[in-house]
C-alpha positions, 0 to 999 in steps of 0.5 A: 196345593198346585190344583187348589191354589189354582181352583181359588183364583179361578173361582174366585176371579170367576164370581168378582168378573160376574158381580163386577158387571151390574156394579159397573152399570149403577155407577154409569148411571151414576154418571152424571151425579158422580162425574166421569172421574170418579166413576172411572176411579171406582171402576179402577178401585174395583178392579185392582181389589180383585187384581191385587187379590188373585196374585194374593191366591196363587202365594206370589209376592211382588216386589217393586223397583223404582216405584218413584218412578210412577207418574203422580200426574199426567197421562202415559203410556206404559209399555211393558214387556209379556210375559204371562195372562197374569201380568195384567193384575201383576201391574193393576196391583202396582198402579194405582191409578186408573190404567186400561190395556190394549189386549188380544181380541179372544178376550172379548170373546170371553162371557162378562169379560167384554162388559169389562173392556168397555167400562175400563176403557180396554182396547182389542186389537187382532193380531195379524190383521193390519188394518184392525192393529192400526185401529186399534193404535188409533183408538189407543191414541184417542184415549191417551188423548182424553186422558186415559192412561194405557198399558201396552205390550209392544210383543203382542204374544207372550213370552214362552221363556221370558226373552224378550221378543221382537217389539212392534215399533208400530204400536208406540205411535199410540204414545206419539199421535196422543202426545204422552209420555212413555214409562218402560215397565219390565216384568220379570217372574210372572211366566213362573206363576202361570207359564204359557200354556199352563192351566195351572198357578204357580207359587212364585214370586214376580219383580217389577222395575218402573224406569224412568219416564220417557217425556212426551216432547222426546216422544214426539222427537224420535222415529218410531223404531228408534223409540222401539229400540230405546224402550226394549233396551232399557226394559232388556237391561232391566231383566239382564237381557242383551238385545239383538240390533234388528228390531220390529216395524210393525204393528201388533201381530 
């Protein structure tokens, strides 16, 4: 079952990547009959079809806590803890609005997957470049500013058994520079569906706990590294984790 489970969301991921591409141009070409809005809310709609489909195949469920807490309105800058690859449609499925992320470059580089980061308005940051991670900040801010929600993993690498690790205070003056608030999403269970390293897919369930929403003004008030420190601490509490007082000041590396 291990082997077929997997197959099927491989397969089936592989064909809605492909089929997505030449969907996605029509609807930029709809543009400017259709708005913006819409063709980036029809993107979206596409995508967390797919999303919420390939956690359907691997058997898993997701609960959800504290999903009152997901903003209505407004633009934010989800920051989450890494566990596995499969966080990204674990958190597509419970976000309903249009989200991008802020993923690792090698995904670019896999074929069809690029046309995707341009049209969900994804951005690629190189890990242990400087000056590229700063870029990437940049460009992260600059759609926040535009109105773009994000999704950020302030680890920059996942998790190999779900503690959390070292958050780059850096990454989080994406929120500041585009003045929006911040909503701490803790996953836990995901690495358990389809663990670091693993070609496999795993049978098993996942919990998301959205916290309450850092508003933007408490954004701007605080140094970077204290609101790294305030946000890995509640995610922490929200998986039972403790958390060691050094924290990271870097960028994603």
């Amino acid at each position: 079952m291990k082997l077929i489970r997997t197959l099927a969301v491989y397969v089936y991921l592989g064909l809605v990547v492909i089929c997505g591409v030449p969907y996605f141009n029509y609807l930029q070409k709809k543009k400017t009959q259709l708005g913006e809005q819409l063709v980036t809310e029809k993107i979206y709609a596409y995508a967390r079809s797919m999303a919420k489909r390939i956690v359907a195949l691997t058997g898993g469920k997701i609960t959800v806590h504290g999903a009152e807490n997901l903003p209505e309105e407004g633009v934010a800058l989800y920051v989450a803890n890494h566990q596995s690859y499969i966080d990204i449609p674990v958190l597509m499925s419970v976000i309903a609005r249009p989200i991008g992320f802020v993923a690792k470059e090698e995904i670019g580089k896999i074929p069809f997957f690029k046309k995707w980061i341009v049209h969900m308005k994804c951005v690629l940051i190189a890990r242990g470049d400087a000056r590229k991670a700063l870029t990437a900040i940049l460009q992260t801010a600059k759609l926040l500013q535009q109105g773009h929600s994000m999704v950020l993993y302030p680890e920059g690498t996942r998790s190999v058994d779900g503690t959390l690790g070292e958050f780059k205070a850096g990454s989080l003056k994406a929120a500041q520079k585009g003045k929006v608030m911040i909503v701490p999403v803790a996953i836990d269970g995901a690495r358990d569906i389809m663990p670091r390293g693993s070609f496999f897919m795993y049978k098993k369930n996942v919990t998301v706990t959205v916290l309450p929403p850092i508003l933007a003004e408490q954004v701007q008030a605080m140094d970077s590294k204290e609101l790294a420190a305030m946000v890995k601490s509640q995610i922490a509490q929200a998986l039972g984790q403790s958390v060691p007082e050094k924290n990271g000041d870097e960028l994603h590396g």
